[in-house]
KOLGU-387556 format. One record per residue: residue number from 1; residue in one letter; x, y negated, z negated of N, C-alpha, C in turn. Coordinates in pm, whole numbers, plus 50000, padded with zeros to 5 digits. Layout:
% residues N
   seq   type     n.u     n.v     n.w    ca.u    ca.v    ca.w     c.u     c.v     c.w
   NUM      a       X       Y       Z       X       Y       Z       X       Y       Z
...
This chain:
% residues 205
   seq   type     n.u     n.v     n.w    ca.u    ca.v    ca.w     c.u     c.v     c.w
     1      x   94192   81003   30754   94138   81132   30708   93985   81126   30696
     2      x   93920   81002   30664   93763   80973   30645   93680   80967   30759
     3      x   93766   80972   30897   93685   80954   30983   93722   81059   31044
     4      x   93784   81167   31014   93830   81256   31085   93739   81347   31051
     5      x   93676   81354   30930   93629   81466   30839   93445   81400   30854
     6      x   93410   81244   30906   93378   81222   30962   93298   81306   31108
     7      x   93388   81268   31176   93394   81318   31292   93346   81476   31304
     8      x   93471   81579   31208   93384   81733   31236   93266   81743   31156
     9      x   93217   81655   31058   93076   81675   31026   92977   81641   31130
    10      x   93027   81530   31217   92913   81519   31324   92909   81635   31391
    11      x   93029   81675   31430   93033   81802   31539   92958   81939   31472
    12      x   92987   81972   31323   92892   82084   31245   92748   82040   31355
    13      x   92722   81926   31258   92586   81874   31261   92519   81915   31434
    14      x   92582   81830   31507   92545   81869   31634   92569   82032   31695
    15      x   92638   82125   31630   92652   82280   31686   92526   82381   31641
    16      x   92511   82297   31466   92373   82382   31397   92242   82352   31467
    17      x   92239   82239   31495   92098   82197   31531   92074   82140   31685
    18      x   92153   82233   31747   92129   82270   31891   91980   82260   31933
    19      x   91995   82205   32033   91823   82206   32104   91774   82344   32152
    20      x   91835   82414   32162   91832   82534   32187   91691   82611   32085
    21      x   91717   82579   31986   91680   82613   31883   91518   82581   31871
    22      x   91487   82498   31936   91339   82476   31908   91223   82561   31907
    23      x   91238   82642   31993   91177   82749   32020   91126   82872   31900
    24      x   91292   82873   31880   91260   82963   31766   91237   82954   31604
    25      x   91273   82837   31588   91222   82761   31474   91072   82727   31480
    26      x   91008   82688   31574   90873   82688   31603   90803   82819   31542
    27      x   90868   82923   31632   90772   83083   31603   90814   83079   31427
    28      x   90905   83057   31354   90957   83106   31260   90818   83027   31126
    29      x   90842   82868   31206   90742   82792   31127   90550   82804   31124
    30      x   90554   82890   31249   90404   82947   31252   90409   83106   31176
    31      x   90543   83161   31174   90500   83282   31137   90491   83247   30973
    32      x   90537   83149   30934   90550   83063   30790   90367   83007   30758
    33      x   90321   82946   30869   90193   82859   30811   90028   82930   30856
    34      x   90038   83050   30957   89897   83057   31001   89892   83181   30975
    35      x   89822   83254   31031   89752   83402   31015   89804   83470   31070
    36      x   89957   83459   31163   90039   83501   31207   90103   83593   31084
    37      x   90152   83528   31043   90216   83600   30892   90188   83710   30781
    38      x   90063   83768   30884   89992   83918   30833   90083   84002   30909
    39      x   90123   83946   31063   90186   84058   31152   90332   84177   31044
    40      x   90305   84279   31105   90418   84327   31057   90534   84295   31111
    41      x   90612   84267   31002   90781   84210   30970   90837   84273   31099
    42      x   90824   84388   31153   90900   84435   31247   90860   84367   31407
    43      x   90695   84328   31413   90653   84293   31524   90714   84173   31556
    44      x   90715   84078   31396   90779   83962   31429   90927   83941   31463
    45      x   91008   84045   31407   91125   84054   31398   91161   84081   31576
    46      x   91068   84155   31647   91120   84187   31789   91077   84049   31861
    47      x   90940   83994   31846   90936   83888   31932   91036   83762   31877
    48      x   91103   83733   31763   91179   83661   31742   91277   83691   31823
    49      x   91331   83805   31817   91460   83893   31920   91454   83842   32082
    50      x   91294   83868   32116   91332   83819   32235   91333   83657   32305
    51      x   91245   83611   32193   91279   83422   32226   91393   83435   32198
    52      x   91501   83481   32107   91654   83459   32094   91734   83455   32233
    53      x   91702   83598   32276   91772   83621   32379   91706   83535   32503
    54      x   91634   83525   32562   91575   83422   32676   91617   83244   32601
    55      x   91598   83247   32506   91620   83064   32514   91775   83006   32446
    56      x   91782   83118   32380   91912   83067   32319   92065   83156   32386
    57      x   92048   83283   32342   92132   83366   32385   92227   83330   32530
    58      x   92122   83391   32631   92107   83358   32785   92163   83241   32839
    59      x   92084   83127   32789   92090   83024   32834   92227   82966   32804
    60      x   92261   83010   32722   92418   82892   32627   92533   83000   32729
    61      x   92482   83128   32702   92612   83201   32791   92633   83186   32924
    62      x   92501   83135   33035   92516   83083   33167   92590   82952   33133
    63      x   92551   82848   33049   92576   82754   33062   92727   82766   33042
    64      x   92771   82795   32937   92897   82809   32951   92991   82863   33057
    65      x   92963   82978   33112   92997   83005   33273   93038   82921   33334
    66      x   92896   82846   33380   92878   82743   33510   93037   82628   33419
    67      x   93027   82581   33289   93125   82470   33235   93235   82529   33269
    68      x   93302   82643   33221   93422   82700   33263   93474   82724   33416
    69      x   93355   82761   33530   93357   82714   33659   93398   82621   33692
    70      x   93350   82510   33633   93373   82378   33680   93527   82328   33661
    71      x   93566   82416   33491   93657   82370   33502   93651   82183   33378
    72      x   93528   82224   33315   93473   82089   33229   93516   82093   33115
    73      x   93531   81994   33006   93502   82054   32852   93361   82025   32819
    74      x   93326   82012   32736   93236   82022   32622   93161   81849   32646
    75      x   93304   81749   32651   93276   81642   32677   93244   81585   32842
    76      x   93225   81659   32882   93291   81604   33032   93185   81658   33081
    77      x   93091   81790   33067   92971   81834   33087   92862   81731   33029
    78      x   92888   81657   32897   92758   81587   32885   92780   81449   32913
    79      x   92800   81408   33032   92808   81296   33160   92645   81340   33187
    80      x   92556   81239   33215   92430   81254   33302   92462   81308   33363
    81      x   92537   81263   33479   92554   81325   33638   92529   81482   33654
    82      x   92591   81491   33525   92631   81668   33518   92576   81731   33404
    83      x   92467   81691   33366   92387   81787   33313   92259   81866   33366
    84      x   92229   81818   33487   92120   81870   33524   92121   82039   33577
    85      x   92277   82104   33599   92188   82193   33645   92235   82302   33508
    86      x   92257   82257   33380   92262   82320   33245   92074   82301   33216
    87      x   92030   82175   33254   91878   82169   33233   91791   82273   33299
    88      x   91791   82289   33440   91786   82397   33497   91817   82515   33455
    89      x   91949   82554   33421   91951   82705   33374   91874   82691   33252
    90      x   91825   82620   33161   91771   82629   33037   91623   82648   33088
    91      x   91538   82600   33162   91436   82592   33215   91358   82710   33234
    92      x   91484   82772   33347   91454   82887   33413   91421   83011   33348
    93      x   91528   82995   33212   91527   83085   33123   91434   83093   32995
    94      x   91321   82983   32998   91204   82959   32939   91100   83025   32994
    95      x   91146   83012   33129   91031   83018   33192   91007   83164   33188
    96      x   91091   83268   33187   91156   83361   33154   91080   83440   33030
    97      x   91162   83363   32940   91083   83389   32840   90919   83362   32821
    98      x   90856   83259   32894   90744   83291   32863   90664   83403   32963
    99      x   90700   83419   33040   90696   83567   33153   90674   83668   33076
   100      x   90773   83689   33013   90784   83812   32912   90680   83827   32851
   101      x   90706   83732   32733   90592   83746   32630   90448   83736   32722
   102      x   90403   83689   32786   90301   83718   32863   90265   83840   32938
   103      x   90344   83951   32955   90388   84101   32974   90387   84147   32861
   104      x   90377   84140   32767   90371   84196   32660   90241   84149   32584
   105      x   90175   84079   32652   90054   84037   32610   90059   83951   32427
   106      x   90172   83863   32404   90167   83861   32278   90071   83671   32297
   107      x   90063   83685   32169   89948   83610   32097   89956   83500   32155
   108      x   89848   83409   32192   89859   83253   32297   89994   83155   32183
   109      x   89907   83194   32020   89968   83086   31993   90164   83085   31999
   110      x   90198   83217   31993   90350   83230   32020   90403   83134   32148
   111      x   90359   83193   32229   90386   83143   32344   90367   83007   32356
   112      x   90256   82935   32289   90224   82748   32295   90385   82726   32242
   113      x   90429   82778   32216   90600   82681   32160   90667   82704   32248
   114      x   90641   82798   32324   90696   82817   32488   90732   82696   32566
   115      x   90563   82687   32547   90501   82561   32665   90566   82417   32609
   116      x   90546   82440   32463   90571   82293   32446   90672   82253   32485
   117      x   90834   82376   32435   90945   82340   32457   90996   82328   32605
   118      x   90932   82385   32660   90934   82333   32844   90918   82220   32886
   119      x   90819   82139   32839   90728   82042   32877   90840   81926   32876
   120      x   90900   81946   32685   90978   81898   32628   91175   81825   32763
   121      x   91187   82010   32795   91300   81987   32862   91251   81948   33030
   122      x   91171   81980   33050   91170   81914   33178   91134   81761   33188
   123      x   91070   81703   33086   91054   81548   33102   91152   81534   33070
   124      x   91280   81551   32962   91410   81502   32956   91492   81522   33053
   125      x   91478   81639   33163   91579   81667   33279   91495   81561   33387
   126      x   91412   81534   33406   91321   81408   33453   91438   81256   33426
   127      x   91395   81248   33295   91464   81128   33234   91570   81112   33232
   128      x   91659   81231   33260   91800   81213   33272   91838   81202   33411
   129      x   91799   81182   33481   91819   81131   33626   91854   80992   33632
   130      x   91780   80919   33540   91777   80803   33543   91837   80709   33451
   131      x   91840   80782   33330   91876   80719   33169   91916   80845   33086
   132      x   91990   80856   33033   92074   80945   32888   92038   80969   32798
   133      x   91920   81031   32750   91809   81099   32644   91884   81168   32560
   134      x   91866   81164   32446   91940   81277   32312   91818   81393   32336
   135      x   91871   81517   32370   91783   81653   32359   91809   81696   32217
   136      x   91875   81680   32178   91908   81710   32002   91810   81664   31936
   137      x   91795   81526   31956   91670   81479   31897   91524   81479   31888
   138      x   91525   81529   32084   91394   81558   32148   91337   81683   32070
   139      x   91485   81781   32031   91419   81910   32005   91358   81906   31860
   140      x   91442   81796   31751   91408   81802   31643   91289   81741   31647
   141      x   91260   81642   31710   91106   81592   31747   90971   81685   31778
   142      x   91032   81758   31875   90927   81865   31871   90890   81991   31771
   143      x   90984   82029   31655   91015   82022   31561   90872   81955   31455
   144      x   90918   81863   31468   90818   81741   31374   90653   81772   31419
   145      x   90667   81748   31571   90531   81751   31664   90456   81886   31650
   146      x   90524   82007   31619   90490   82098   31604   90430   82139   31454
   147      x   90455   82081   31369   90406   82098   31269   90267   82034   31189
   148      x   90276   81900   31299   90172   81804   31290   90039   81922   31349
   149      x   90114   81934   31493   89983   82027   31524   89922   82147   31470
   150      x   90047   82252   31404   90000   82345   31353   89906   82318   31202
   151      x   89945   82215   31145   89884   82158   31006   89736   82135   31037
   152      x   89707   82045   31169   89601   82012   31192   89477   82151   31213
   153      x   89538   82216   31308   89495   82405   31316   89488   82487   31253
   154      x   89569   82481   31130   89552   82555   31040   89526   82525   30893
   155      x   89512   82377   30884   89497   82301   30763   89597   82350   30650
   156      x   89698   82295   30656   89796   82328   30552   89852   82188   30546
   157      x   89903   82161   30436   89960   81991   30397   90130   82019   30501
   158      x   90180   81925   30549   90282   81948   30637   90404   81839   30622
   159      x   90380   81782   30492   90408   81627   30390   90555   81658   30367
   160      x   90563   81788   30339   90733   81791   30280   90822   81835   30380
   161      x   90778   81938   30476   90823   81956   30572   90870   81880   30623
   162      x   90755   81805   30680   90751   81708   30800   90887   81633   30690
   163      x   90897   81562   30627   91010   81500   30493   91141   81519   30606
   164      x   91160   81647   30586   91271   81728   30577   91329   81718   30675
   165      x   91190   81755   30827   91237   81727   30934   91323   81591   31008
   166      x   91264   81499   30985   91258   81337   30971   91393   81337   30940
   167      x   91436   81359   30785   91559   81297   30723   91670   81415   30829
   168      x   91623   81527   30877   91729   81597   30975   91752   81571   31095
   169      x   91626   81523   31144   91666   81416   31279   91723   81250   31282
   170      x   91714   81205   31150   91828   81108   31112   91993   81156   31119
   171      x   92013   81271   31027   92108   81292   31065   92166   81344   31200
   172      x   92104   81383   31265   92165   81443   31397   92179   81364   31477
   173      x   92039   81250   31468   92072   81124   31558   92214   81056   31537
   174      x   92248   81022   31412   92352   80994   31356   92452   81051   31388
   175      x   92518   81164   31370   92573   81238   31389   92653   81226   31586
   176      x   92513   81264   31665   92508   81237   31823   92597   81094   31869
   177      x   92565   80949   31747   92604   80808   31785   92754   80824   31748
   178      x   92789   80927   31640   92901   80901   31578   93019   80969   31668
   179      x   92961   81049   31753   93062   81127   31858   93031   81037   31969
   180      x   92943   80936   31990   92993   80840   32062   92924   80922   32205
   181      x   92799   81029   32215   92727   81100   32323   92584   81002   32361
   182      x   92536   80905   32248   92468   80863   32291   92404   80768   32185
   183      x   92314   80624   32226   92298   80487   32164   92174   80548   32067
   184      x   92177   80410   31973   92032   80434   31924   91897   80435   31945
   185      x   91933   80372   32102   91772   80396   32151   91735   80547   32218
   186      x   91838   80563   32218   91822   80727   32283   91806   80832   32194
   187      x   91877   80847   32110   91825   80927   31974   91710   80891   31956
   188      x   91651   80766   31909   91541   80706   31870   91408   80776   31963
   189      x   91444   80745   32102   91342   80773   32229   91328   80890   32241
   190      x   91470   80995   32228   91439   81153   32239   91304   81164   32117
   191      x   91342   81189   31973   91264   81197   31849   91126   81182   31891
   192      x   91108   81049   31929   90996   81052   31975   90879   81128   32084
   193      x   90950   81122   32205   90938   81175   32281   90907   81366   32261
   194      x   90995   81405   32239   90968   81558   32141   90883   81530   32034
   195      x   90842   81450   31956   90729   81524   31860   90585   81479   31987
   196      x   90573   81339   32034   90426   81346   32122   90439   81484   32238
   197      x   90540   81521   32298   90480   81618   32429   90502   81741   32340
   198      x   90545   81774   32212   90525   81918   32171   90408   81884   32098
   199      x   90325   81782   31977   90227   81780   31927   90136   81833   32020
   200      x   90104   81697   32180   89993   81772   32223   89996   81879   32362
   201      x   90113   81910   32361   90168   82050   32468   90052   82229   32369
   202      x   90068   82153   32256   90023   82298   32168   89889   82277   32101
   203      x   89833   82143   32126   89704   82142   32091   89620   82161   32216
   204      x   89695   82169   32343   89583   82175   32460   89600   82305   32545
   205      x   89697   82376   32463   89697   82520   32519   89567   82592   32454
């Protein structure tokens, strides 16, 4: 029963804190720390709407498609071999999204979480050609990386946060080993990897 209950806590763990998610946790944490946070509630409320729909929305509902095509589960899709063209549809649909918001002329710094989180998935669809990267971790990394940079830009202490983030990419790493998707150097290497290419993806935009 302990490892069973076990087990669907990893699976919670890994459904909430989808990589998916980086994106919009980013905008959420700038509309939280900079001068963003004058905008009116409604402006933010639509550009949140549409990173939803381009990075998260979109992307999980192709992906699922293409899995049910195949004919895969859940487990059987995250084989290396066969994740790349879920990396791809995620990509495309960034790219997407940052199209948009660039048509709509919205603010550079929105969009730098764009860039970062691109940067992010295409060196991991890179790396997964070769070796089995945790994106769970990458994303919570960038996550971390993102806050370093915005702290630095906007001078705000980023001490507890950053805390928070850390002890949540422990668990997810955790979580990822305990379903048996991937080692500790790979959790370890994603984390990393996502906070350096989102730190300086958004300090050199």
């Amino acid at each position: 029963m302990k490892e069973r209950n076990l087990i669907w806590t990893a699976r919670v763990l890994s459904a909430i804190f989808n990589p998916f998610y980086l994106a919009i946790v980013g905008l959420i944490l700038l509309f939280m720390f900079s001068y963003l946070s004058l905008l009116p509630t409604t402006y933010k409320l639509s550009v949140l709407l549409i990173v939803y729909i381009c990075t998260i929305l979109l992307p999980m509902f192709l992906i699922r498609l293409y899995r049910h095509h195949q004919g895969w589960s859940l487990i059987e899709l995250s084989y290396k071999e066969r994740r790349m063209v879920p990396y791809v549809i995620s990509i495309v649909c960034y790219f997407l999204c940052y199209y948009v918001m660039n048509l709509l002329h919205i603010p550079f710094f929105m969009s730098s979480i764009l860039v970062a989180a691109l940067v992010i998935q295409v060196v991991c669809a890179i790396i997964n050609l070769f070796w089995k990267i945790s994106t769970h971790t990458a994303a919570i990394g960038g996550v971390a990386g993102s806050l370093l940079s915005f702290s630095a830009m906007f001078s705000f202490n980023p001490i507890w946060w950053l805390c928070i983030v850390i002890v949540l990419g422990g668990m997810v790493g955790t979580a990822r080993m305990i379903l048996r998707q991937h080692t500790l150097s790979q959790v370890v290497t994603g984390f990393l990897l996502g906070m350096v290419l989102s730190g300086f993806s958004i300090l050199m935009v």
